[in-house]
PDB file as gemmi writes it, atoms N, CA and C in Angstrom:
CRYST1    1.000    1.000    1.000  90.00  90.00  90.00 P 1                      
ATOM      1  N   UNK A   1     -16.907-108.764-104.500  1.00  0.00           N  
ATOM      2  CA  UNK A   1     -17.627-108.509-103.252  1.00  0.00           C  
ATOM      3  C   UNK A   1     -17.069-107.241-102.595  1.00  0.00           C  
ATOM      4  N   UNK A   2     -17.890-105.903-102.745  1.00  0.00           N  
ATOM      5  CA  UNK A   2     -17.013-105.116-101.602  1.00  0.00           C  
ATOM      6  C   UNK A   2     -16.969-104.901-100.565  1.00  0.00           C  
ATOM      7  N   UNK A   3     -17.061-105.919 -99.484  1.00  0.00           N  
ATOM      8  CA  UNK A   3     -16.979-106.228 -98.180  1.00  0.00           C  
ATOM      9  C   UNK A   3     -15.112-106.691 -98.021  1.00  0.00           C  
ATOM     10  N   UNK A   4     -15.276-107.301 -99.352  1.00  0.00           N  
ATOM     11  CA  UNK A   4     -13.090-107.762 -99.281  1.00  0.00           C  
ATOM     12  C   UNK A   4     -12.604-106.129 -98.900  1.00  0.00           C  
ATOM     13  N   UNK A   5     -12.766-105.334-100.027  1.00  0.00           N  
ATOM     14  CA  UNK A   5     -11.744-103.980 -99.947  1.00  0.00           C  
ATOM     15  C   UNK A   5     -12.193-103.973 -98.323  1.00  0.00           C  
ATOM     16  N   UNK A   6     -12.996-103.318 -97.717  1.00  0.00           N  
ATOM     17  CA  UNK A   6     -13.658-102.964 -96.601  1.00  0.00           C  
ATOM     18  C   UNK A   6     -12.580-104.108 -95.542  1.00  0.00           C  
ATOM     19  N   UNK A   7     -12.795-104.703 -95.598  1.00  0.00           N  
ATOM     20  CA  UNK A   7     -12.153-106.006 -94.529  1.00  0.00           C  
ATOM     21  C   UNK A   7     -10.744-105.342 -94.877  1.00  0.00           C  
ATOM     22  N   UNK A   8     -10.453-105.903 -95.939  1.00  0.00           N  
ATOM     23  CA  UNK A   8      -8.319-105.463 -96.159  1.00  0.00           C  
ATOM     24  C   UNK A   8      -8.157-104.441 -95.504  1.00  0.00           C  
ATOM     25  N   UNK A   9      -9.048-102.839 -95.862  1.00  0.00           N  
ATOM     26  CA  UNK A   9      -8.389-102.015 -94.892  1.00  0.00           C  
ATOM     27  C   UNK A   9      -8.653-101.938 -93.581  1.00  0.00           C  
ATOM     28  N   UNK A  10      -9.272-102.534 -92.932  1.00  0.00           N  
ATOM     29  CA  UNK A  10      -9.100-102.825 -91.159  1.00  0.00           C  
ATOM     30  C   UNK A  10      -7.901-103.808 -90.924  1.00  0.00           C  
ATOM     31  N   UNK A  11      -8.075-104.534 -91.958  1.00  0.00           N  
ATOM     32  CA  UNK A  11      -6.753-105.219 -91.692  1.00  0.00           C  
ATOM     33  C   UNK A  11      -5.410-104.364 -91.747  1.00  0.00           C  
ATOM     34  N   UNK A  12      -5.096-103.988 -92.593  1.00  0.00           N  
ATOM     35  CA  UNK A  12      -3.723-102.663 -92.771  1.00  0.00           C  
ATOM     36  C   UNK A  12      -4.075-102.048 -91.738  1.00  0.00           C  
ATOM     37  N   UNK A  13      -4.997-101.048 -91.142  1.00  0.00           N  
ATOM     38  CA  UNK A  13      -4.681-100.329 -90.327  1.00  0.00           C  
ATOM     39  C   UNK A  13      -4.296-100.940 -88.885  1.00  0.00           C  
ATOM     40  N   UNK A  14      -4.988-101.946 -88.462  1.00  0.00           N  
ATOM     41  CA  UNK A  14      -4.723-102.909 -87.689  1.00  0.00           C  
ATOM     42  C   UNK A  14      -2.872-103.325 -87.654  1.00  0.00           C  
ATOM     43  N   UNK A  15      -2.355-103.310 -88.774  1.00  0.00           N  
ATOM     44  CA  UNK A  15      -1.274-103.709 -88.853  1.00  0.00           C  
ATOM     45  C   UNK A  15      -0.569-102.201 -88.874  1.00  0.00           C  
ATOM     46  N   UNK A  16      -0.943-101.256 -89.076  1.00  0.00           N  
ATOM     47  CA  UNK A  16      -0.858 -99.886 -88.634  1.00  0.00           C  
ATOM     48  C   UNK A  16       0.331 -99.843 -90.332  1.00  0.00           C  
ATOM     49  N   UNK A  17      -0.115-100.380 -91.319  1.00  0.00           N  
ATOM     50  CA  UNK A  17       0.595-100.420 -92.821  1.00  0.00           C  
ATOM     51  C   UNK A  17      -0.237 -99.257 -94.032  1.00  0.00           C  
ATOM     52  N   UNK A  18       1.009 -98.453 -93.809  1.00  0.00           N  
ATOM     53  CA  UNK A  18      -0.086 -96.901 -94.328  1.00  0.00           C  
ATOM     54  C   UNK A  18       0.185 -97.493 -95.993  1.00  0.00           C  
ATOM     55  N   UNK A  19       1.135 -98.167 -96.732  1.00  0.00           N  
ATOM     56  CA  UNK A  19       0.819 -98.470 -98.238  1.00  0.00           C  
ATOM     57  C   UNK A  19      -0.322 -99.571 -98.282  1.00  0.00           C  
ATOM     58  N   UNK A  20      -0.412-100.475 -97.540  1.00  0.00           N  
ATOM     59  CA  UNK A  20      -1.370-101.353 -97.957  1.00  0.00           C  
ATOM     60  C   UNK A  20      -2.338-100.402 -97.771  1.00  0.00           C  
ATOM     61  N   UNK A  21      -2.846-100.090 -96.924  1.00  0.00           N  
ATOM     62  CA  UNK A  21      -4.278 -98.980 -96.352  1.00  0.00           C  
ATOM     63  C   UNK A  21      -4.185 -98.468 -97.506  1.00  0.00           C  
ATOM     64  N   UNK A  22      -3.622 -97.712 -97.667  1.00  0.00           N  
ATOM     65  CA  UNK A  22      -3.781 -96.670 -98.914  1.00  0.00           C  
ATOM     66  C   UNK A  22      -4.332 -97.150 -99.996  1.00  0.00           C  
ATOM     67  N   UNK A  23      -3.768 -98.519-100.933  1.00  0.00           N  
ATOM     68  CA  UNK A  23      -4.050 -98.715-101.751  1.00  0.00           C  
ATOM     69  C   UNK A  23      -5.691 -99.650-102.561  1.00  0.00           C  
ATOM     70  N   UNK A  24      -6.672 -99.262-100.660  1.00  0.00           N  
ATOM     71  CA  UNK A  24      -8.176 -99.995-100.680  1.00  0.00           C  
ATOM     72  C   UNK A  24      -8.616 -98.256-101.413  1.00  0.00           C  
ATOM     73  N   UNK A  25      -7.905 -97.546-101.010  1.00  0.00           N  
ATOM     74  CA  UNK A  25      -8.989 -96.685-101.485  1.00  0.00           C  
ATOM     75  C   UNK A  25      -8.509 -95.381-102.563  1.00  0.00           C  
ATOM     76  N   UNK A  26      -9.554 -94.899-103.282  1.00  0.00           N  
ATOM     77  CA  UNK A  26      -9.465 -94.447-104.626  1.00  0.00           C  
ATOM     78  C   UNK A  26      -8.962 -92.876-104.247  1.00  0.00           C  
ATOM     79  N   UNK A  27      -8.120 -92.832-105.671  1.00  0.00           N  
ATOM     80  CA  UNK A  27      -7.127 -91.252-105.696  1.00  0.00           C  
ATOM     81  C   UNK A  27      -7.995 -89.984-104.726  1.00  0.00           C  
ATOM     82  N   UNK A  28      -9.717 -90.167-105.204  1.00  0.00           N  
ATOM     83  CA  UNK A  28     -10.088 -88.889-104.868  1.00  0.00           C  
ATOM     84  C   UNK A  28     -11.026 -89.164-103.788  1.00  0.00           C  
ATOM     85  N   UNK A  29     -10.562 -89.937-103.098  1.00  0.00           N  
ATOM     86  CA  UNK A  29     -11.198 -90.571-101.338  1.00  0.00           C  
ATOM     87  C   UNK A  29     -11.586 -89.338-101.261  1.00  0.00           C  
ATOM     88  N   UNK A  30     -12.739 -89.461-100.769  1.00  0.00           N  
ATOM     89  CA  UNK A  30     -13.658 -88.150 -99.303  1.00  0.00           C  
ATOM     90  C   UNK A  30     -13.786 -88.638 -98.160  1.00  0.00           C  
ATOM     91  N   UNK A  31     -13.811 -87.728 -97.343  1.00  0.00           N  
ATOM     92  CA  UNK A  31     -13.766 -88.722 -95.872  1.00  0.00           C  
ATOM     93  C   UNK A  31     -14.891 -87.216 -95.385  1.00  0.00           C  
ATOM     94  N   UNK A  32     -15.880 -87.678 -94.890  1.00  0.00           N  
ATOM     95  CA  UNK A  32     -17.321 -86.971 -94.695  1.00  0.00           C  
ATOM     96  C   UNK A  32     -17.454 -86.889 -93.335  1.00  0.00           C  
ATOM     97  N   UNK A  33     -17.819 -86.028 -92.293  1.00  0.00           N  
ATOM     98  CA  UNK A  33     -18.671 -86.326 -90.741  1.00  0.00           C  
ATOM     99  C   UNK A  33     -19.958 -86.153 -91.217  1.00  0.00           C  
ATOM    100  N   UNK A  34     -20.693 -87.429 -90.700  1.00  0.00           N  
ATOM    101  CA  UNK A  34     -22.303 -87.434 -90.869  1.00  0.00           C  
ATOM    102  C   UNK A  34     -22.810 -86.697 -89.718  1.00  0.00           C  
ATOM    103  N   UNK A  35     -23.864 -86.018 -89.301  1.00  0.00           N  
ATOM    104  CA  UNK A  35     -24.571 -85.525 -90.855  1.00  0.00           C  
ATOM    105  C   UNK A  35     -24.652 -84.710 -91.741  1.00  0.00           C  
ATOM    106  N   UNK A  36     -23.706 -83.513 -90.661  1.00  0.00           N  
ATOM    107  CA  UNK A  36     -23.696 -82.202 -91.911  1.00  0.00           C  
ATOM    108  C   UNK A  36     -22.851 -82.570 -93.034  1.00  0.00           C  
ATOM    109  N   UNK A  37     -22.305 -83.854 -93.410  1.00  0.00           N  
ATOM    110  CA  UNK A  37     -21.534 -83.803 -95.022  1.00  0.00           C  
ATOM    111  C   UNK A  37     -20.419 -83.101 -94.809  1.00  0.00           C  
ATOM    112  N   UNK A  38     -19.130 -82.816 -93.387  1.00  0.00           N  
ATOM    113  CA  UNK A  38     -18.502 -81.909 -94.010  1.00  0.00           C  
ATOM    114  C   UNK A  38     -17.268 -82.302 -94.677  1.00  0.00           C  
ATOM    115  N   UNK A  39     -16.487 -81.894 -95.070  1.00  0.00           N  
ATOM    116  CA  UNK A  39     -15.124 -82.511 -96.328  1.00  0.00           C  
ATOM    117  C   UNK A  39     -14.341 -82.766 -94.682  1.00  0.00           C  
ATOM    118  N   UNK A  40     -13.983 -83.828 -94.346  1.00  0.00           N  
ATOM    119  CA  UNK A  40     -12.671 -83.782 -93.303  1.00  0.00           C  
ATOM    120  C   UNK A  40     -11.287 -84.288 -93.737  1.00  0.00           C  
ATOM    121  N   UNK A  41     -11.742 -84.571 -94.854  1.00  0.00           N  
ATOM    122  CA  UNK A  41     -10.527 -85.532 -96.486  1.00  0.00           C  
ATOM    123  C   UNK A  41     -10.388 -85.434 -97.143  1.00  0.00           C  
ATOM    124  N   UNK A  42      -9.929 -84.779 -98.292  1.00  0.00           N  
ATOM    125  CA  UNK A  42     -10.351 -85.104 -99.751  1.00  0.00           C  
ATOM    126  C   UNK A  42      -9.100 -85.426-100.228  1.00  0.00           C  
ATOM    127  N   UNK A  43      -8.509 -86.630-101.007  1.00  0.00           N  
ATOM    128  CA  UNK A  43      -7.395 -87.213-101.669  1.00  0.00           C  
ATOM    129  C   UNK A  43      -6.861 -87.906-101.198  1.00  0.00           C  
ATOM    130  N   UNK A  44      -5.817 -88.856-101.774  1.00  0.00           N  
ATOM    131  CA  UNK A  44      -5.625 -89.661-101.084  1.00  0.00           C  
ATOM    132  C   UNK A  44      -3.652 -89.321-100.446  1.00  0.00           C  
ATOM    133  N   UNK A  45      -3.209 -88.136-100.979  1.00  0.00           N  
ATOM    134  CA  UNK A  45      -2.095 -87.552-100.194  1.00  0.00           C  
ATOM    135  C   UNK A  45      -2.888 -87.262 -99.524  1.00  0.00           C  
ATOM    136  N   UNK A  46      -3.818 -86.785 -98.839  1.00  0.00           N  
ATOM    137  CA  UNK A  46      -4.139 -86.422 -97.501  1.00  0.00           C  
ATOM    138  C   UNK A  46      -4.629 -87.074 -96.376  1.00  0.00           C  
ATOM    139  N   UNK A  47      -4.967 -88.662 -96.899  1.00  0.00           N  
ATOM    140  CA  UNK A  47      -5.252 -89.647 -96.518  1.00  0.00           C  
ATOM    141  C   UNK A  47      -4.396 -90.540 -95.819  1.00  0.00           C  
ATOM    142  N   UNK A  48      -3.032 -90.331 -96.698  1.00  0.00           N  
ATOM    143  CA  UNK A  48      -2.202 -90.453 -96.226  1.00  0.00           C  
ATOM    144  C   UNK A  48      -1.502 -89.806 -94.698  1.00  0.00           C  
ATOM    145  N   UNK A  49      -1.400 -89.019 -95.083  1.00  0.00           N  
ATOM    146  CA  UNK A  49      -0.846 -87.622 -93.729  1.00  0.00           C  
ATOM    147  C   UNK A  49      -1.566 -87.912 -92.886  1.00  0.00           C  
ATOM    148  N   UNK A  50      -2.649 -87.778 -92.972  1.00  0.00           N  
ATOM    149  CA  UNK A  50      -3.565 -88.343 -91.884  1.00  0.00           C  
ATOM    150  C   UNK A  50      -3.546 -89.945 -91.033  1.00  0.00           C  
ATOM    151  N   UNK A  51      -3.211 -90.454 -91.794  1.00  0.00           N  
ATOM    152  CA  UNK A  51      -3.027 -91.933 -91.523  1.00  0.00           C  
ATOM    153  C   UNK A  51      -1.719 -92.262 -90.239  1.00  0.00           C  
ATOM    154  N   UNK A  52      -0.480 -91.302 -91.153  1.00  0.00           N  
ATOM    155  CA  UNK A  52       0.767 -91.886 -90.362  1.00  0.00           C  
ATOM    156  C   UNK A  52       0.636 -91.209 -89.397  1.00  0.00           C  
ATOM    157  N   UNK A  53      -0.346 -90.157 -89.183  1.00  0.00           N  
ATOM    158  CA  UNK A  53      -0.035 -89.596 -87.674  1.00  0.00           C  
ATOM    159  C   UNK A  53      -1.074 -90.609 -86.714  1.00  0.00           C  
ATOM    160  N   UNK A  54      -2.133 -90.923 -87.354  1.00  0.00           N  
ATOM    161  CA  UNK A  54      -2.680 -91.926 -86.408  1.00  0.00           C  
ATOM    162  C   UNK A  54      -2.009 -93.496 -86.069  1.00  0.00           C  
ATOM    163  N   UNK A  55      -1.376 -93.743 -87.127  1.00  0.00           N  
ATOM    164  CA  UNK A  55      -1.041 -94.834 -87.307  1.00  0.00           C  
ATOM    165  C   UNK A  55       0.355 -94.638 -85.725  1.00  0.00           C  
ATOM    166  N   UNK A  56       0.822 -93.588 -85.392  1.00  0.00           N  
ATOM    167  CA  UNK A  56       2.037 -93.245 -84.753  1.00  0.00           C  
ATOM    168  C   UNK A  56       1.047 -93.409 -83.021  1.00  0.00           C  
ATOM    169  N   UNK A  57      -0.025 -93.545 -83.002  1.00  0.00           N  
ATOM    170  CA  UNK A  57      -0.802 -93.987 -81.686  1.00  0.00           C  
ATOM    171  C   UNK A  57      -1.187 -95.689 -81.613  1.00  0.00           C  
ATOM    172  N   UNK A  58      -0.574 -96.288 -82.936  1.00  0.00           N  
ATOM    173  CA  UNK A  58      -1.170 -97.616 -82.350  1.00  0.00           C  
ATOM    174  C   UNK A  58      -2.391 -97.953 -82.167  1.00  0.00           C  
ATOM    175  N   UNK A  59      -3.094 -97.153 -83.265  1.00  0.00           N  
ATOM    176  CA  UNK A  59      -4.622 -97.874 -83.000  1.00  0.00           C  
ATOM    177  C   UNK A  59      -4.908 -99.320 -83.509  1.00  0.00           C  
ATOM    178  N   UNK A  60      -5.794 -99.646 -83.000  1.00  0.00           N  
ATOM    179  CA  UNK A  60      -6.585-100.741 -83.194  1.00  0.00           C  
ATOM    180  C   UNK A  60      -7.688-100.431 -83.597  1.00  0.00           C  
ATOM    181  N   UNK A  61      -8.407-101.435 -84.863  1.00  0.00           N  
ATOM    182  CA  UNK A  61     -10.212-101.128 -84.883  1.00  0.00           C  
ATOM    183  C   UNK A  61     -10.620-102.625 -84.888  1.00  0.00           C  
ATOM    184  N   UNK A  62     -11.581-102.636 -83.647  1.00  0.00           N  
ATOM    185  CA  UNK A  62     -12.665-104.087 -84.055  1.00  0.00           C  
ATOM    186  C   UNK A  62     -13.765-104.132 -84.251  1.00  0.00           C  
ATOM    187  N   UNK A  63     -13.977-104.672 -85.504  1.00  0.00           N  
ATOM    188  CA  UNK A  63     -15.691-104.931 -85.873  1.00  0.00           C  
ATOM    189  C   UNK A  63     -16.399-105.114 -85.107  1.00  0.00           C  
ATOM    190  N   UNK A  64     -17.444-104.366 -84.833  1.00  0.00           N  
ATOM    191  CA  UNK A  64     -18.650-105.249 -83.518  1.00  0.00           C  
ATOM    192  C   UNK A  64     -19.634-105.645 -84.411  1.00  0.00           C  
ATOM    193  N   UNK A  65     -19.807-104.756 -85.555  1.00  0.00           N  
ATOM    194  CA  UNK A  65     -20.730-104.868 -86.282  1.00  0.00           C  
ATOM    195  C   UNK A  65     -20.762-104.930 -87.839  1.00  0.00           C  
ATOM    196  N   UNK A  66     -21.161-105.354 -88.912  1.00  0.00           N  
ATOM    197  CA  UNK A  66     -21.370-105.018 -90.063  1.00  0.00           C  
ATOM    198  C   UNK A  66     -22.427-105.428 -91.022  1.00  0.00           C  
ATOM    199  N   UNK A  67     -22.880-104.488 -91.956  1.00  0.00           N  
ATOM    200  CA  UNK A  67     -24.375-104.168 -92.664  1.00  0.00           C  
ATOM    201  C   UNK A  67     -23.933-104.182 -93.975  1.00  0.00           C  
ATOM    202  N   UNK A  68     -24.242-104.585 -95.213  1.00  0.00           N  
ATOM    203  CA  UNK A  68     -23.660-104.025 -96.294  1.00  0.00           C  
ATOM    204  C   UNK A  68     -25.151-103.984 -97.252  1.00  0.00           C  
ATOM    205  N   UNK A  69     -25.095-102.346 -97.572  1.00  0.00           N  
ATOM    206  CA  UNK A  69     -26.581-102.028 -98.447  1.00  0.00           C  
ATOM    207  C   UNK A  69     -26.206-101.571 -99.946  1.00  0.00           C  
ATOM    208  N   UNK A  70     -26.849-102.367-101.028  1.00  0.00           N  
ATOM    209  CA  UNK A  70     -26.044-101.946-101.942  1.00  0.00           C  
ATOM    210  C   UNK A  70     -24.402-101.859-102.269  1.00  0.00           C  
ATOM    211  N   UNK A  71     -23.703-100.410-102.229  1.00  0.00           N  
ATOM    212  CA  UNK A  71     -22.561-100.754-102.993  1.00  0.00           C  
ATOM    213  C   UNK A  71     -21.556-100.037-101.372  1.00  0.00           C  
ATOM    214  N   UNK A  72     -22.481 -99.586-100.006  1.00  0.00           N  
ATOM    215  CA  UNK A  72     -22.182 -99.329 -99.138  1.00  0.00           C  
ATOM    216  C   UNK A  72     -21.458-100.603 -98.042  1.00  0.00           C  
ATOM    217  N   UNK A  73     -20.837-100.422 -97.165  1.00  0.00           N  
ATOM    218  CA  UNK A  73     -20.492-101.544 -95.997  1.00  0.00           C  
ATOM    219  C   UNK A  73     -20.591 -99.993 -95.019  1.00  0.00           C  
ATOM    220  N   UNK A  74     -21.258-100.816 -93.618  1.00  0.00           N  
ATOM    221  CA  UNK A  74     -21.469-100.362 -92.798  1.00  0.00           C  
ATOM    222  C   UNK A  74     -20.869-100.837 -91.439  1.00  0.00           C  
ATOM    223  N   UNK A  75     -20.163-100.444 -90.833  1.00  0.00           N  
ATOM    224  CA  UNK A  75     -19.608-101.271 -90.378  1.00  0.00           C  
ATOM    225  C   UNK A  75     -19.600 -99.846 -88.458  1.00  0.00           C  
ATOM    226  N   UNK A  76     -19.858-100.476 -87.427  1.00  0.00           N  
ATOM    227  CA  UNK A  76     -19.442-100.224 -86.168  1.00  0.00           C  
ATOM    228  C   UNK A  76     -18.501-100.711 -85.483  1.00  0.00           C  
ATOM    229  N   UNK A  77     -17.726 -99.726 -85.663  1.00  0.00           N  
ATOM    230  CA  UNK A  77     -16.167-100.202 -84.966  1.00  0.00           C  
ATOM    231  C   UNK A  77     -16.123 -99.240 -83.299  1.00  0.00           C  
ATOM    232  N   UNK A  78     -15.008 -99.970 -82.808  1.00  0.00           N  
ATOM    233  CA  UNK A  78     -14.445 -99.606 -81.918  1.00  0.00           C  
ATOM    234  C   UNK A  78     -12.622 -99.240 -81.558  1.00  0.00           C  
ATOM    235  N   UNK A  79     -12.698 -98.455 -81.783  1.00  0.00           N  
ATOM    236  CA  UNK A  79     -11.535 -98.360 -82.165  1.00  0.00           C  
ATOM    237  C   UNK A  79     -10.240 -97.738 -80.456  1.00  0.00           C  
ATOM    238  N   UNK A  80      -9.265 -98.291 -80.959  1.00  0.00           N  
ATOM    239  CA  UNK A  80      -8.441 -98.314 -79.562  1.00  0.00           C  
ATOM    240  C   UNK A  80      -6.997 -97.581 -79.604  1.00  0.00           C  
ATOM    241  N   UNK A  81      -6.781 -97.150 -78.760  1.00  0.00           N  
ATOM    242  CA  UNK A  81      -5.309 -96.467 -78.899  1.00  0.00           C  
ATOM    243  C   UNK A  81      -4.680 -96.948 -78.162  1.00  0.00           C  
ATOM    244  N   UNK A  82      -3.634 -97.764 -78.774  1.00  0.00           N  
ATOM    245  CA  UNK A  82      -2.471 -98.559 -77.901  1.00  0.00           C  
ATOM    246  C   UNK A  82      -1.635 -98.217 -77.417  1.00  0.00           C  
ATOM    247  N   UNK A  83      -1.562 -97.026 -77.705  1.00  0.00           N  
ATOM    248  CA  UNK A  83      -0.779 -96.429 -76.239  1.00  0.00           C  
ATOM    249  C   UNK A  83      -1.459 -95.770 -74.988  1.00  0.00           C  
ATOM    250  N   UNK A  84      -2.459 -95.864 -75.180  1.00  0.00           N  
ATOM    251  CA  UNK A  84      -2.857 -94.863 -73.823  1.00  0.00           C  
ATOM    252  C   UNK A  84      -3.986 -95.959 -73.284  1.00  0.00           C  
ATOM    253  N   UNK A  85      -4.578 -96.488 -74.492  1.00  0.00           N  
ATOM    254  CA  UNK A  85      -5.491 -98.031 -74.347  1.00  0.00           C  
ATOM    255  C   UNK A  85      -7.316 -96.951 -74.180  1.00  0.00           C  
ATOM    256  N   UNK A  86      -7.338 -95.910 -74.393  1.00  0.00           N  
ATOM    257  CA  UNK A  86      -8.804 -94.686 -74.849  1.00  0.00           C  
ATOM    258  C   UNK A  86      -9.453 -95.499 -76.120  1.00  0.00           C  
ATOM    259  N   UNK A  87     -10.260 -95.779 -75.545  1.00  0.00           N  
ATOM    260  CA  UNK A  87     -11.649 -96.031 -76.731  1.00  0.00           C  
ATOM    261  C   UNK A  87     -12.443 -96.040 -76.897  1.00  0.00           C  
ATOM    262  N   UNK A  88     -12.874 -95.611 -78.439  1.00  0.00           N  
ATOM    263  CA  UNK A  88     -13.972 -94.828 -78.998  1.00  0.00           C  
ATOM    264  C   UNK A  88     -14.387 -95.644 -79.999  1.00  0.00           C  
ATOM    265  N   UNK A  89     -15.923 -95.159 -79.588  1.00  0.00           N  
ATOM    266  CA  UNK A  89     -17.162 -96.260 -80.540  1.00  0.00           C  
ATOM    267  C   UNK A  89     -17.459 -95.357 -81.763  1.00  0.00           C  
ATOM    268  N   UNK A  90     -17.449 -95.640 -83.020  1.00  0.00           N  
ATOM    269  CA  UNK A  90     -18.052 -95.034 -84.221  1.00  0.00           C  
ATOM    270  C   UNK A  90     -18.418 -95.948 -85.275  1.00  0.00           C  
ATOM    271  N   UNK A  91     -19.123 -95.275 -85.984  1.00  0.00           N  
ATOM    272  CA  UNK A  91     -19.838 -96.082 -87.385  1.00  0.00           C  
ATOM    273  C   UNK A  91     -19.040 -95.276 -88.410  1.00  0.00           C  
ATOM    274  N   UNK A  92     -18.860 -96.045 -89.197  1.00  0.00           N  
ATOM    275  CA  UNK A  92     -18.472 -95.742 -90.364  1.00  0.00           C  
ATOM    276  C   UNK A  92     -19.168 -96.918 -91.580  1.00  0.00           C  
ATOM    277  N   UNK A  93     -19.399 -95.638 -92.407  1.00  0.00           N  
ATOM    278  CA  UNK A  93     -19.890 -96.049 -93.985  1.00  0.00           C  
ATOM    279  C   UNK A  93     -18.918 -95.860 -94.951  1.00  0.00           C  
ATOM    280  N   UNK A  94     -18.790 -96.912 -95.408  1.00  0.00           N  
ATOM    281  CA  UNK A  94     -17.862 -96.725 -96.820  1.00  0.00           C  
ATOM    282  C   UNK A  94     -18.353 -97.565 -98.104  1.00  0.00           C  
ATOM    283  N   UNK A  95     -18.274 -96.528 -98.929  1.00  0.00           N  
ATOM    284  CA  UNK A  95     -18.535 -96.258-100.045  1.00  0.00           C  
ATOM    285  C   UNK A  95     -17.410 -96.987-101.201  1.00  0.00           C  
ATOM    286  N   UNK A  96     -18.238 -97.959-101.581  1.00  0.00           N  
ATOM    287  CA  UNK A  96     -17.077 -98.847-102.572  1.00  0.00           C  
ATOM    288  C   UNK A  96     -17.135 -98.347-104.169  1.00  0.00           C  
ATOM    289  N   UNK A  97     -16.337 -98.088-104.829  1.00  0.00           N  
ATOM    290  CA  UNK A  97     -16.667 -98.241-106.512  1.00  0.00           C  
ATOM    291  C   UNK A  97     -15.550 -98.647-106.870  1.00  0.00           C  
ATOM    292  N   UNK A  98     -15.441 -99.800-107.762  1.00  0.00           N  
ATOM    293  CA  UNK A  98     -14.354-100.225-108.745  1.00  0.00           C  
ATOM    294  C   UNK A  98     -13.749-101.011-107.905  1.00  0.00           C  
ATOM    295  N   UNK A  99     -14.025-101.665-106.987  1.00  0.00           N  
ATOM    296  CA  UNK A  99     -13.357-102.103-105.496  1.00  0.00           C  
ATOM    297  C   UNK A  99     -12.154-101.564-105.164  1.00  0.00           C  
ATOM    298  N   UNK A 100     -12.417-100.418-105.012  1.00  0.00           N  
ATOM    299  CA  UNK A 100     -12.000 -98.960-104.066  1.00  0.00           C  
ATOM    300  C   UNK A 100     -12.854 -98.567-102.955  1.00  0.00           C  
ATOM    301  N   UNK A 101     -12.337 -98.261-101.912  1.00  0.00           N  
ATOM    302  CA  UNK A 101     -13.494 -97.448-101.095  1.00  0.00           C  
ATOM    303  C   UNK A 101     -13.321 -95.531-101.913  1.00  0.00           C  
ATOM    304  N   UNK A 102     -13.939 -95.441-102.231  1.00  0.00           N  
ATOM    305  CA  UNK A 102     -14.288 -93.667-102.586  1.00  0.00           C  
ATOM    306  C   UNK A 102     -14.635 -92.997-101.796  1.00  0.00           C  
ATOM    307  N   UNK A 103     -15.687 -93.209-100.923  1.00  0.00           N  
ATOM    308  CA  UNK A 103     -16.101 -91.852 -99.704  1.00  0.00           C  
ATOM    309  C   UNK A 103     -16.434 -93.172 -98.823  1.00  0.00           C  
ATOM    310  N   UNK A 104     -15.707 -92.129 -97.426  1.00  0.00           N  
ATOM    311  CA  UNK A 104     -16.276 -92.827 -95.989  1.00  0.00           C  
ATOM    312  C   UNK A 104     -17.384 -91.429 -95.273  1.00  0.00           C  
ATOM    313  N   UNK A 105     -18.153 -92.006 -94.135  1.00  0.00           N  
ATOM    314  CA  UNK A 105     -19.211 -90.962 -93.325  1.00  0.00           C  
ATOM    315  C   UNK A 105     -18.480 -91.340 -92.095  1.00  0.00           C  
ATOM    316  N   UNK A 106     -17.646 -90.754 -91.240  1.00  0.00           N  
ATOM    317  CA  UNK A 106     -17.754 -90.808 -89.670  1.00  0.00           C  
ATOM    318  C   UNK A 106     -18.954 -90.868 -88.918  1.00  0.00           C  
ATOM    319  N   UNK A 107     -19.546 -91.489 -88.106  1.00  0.00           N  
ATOM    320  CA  UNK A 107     -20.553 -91.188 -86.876  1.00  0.00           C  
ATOM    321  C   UNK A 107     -20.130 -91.430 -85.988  1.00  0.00           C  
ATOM    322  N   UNK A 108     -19.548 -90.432 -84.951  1.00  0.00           N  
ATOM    323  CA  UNK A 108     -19.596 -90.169 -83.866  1.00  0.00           C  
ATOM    324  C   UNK A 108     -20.000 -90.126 -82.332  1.00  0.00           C  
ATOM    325  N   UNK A 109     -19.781 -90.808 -81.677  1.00  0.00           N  
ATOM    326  CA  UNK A 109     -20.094 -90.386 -80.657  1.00  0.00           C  
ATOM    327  C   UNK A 109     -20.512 -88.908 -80.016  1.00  0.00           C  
TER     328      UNK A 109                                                      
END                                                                             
């Protein structure tokens, strides 16, 4: 089912655990802003780097929502910064293969 990978990593990040996180998703992760497609990720050392500096704000993400089409999960989160307690609504699509996530889409506020 790839709604599990999808779930585990809200869970890790939630637990703000950059090896578990890491290991939902595949070597050559893309991380996309919808709609222009642009690269804001590519790999998963960079996925990393990226991670522990967010992970160093204490975020939180909670599901409000989730869709799963095909081999996609869709999911509207809200996501929170525990230190300052600022939060921001986005969608994110992720893209499962091999039960890996491979590419996510940001949507933005």
């Amino acid at each position: 089912m790839i709604e599990k990978v999808v779930q585990q990593q809200i869970e890790y990040y939630n637990k703000q655990d950059i090896n578990g996180f890491a290991s939902t998703y595949a070597d050559d992760i893309t991380v996309y802003t919808f709609p222009d497609n642009t690269v804001t990720l590519s790999g998963k050392q960079a996925l990393v780097e990226r991670y522990l500096e967010t992970f160093k704000k204490k975020m939180f993400a909670e599901i409000i929502n989730r869709s799963i089409v095909g081999n996609r999960v869709i999911d509207w989160e809200i996501a929170t910064n525990g230190l300052t307690g600022e939060k921001a609504s986005l969608m994110a699509i992720y893209e499962v293969e091999n039960n890996l996530i491979s590419k996510v889409w940001f949507i933005r506020e």
